[in-house]
C-alpha positions in Angstrom: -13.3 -4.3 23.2 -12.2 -4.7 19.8 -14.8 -3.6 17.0 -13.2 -4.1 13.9 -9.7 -4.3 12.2 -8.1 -2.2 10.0 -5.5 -2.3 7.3 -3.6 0.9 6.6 -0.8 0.9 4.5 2.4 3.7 4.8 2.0 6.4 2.3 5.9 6.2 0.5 5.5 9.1 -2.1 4.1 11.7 0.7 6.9 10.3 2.8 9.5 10.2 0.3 10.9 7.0 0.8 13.9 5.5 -0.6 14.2 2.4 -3.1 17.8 0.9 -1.7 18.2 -1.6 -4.2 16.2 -4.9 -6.5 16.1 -8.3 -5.8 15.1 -11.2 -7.4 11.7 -12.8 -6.5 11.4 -16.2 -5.3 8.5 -18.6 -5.5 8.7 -21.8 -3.9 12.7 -21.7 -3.2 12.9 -21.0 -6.5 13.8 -17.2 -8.4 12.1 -16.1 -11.1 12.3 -13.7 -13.7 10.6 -10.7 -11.2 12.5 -8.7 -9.4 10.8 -6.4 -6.6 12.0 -2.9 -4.7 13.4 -3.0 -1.2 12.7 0.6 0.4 14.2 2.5 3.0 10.9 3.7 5.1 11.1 7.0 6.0 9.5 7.3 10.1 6.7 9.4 9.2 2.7 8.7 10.4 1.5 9.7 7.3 -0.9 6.0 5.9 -3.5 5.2 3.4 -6.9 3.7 4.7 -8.9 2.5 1.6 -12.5 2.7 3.1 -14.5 2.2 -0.1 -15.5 -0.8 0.1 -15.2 -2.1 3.6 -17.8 -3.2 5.2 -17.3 -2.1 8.5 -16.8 1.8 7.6 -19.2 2.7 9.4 -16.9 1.7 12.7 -13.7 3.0 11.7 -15.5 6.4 10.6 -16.0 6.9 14.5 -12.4 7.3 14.9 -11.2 9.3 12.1 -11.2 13.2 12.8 -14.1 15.3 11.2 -11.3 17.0 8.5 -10.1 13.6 7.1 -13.5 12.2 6.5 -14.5 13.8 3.1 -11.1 14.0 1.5 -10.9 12.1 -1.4 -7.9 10.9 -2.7 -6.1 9.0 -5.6 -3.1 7.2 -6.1 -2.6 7.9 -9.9 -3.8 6.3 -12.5 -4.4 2.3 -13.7 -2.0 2.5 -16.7 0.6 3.1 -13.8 -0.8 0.4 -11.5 -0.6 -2.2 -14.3 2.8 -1.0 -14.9 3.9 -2.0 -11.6 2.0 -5.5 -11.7 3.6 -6.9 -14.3 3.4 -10.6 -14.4 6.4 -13.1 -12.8 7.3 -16.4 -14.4 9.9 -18.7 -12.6 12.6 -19.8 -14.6 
């Protein structure tokens, strides 16, 4: 049976990935001014699962080993986040 779903996300910096090249975003068949990283994925199992505020934590807690459950980590700080969300306009 299937209890709840999970979204984990691979963990580039731990896993070193590559950025190949940049490409122009699209939007609507049409490019705009953003351009976005394409990434060579290293084969690695290491993942971020951001359990703060799901609801069903208490599900997915049952399946994470006793060391991972009390580790907290951070992915760096907001002025870097805002830096990579930059707004997009289409030309």
């Amino acid at each position: 049976d299937i209890i709840c779903i999970a979204n984990i996300q691979h963990n580039c910096i731990n896993s070193n990935c590559a950025t190949l090249r940049e490409t122009q975003v699209q939007q609507e068949r049409i490019e705009t001014t953003c351009t976005k990283s394409v990434t060579q994925h290293q084969p690695t199992n290491i993942y971020i699962l951001n359990t703060y505020s799901i609801h069903n934590y208490h599900h997915i807690q049952s399946v994470i080993p006793d060391p991972l459950r009390n580790v907290e980590h951070t992915a760096g700080s907001n002025k870097h986040f805002r830096n990579l969300c930059h707004g997009c306009t289409a030309d």
